[in-house]
C-alpha positions as a printed Julia matrix, in Angstrom:
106×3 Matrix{Float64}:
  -7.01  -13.15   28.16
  -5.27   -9.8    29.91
  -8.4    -6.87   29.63
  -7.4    -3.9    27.79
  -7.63   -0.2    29.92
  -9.31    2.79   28.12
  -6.25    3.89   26.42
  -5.63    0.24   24.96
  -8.86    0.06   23.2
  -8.25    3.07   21.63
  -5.03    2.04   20.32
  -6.32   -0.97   19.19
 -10.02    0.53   17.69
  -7.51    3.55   16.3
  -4.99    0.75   14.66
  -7.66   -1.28   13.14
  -9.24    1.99   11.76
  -6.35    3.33   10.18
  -5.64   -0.04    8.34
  -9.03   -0.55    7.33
  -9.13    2.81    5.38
  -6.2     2.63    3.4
  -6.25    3.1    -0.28
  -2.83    3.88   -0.97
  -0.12    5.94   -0.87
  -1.5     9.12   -1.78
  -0.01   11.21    0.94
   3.79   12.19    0.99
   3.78   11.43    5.07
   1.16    8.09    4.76
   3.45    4.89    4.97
   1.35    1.62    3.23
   0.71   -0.92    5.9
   2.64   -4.31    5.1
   1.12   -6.58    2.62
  -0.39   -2.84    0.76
   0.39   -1.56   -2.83
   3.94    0.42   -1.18
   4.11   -1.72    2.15
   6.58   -4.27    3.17
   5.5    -8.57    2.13
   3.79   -9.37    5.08
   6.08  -12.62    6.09
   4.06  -16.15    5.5
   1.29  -13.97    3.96
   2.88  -12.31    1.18
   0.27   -9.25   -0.25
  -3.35   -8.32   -0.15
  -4.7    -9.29   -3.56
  -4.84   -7.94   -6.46
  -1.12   -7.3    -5.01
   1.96   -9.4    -5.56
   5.07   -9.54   -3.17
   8.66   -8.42   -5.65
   9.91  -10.55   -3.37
  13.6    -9.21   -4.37
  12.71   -6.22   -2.63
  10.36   -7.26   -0.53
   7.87   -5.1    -1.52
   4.13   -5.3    -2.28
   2.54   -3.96   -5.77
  -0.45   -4.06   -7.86
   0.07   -6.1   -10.91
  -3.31   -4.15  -12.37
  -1.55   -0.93  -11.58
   2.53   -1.26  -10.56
   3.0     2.46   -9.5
   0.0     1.92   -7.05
   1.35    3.35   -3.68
   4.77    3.72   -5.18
   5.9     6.91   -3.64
  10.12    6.72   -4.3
  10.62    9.24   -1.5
   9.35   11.98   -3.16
  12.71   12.69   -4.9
  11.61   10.3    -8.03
   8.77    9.33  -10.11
   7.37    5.69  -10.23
   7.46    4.36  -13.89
   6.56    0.79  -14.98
   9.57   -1.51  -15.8
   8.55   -3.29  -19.4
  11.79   -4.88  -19.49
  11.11   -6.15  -16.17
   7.5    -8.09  -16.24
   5.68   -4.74  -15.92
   7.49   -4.26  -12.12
   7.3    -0.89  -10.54
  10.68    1.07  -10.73
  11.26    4.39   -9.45
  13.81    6.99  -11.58
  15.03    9.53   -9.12
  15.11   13.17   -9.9
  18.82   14.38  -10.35
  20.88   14.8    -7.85
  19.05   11.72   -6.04
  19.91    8.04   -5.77
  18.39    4.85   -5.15
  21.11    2.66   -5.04
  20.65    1.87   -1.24
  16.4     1.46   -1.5
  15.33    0.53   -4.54
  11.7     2.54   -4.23
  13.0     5.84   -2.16
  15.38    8.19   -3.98
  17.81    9.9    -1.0
């Protein structure tokens, strides 16, 4: 096994500590990790429970609480899709589109 300097235990003890706290997306500049409420379907893994991978978008999301980490850009508002099994769906503020992400309104 290679040993790690000073500077890459810190990047690993600073990586593991910035994981390890997250509780969403509460911040317009804090990105979910993958397989978080927001984050990206961690490949082979799929989600953290209680969340689900929409694996059409390859997204994670809370069943418990779909706009969970939802941030749509900050151009849009997360609202839950009834139509849609109770899916997270972001509706963009006008003069925004999400045609080419589905949950961040450019």
């Amino acid at each position: 096994m290679p040993r790690l300097g000073r500077t890459g235990r810190a990047w690993i003890a600073a990586a593991a500590f910035a994981v390890g706290c997250f509780h969403g997306y509460d911040l317009e500049d804090k990105e979910p990790p993958p397989g978080y409420p927001g984050g990206t379907c961690v490949p082979g893994a799929g989600c953290r429970l209680p969340s689900v991978c929409y694996e059409e978008f390859g997204i994670c999301y809370d069943q418990n609480d779909p706009c969970k980490g939802i941030y749509c850009g900050g151009n849009g508002t997360c609202t839950i899709d009834m139509a849609n099994q109770n899916r997270p769906l972001c509706v963009c503020d006008p003069g925004y589109s999400n045609d080419a992400f589905a949950f961040f309104c450019l």
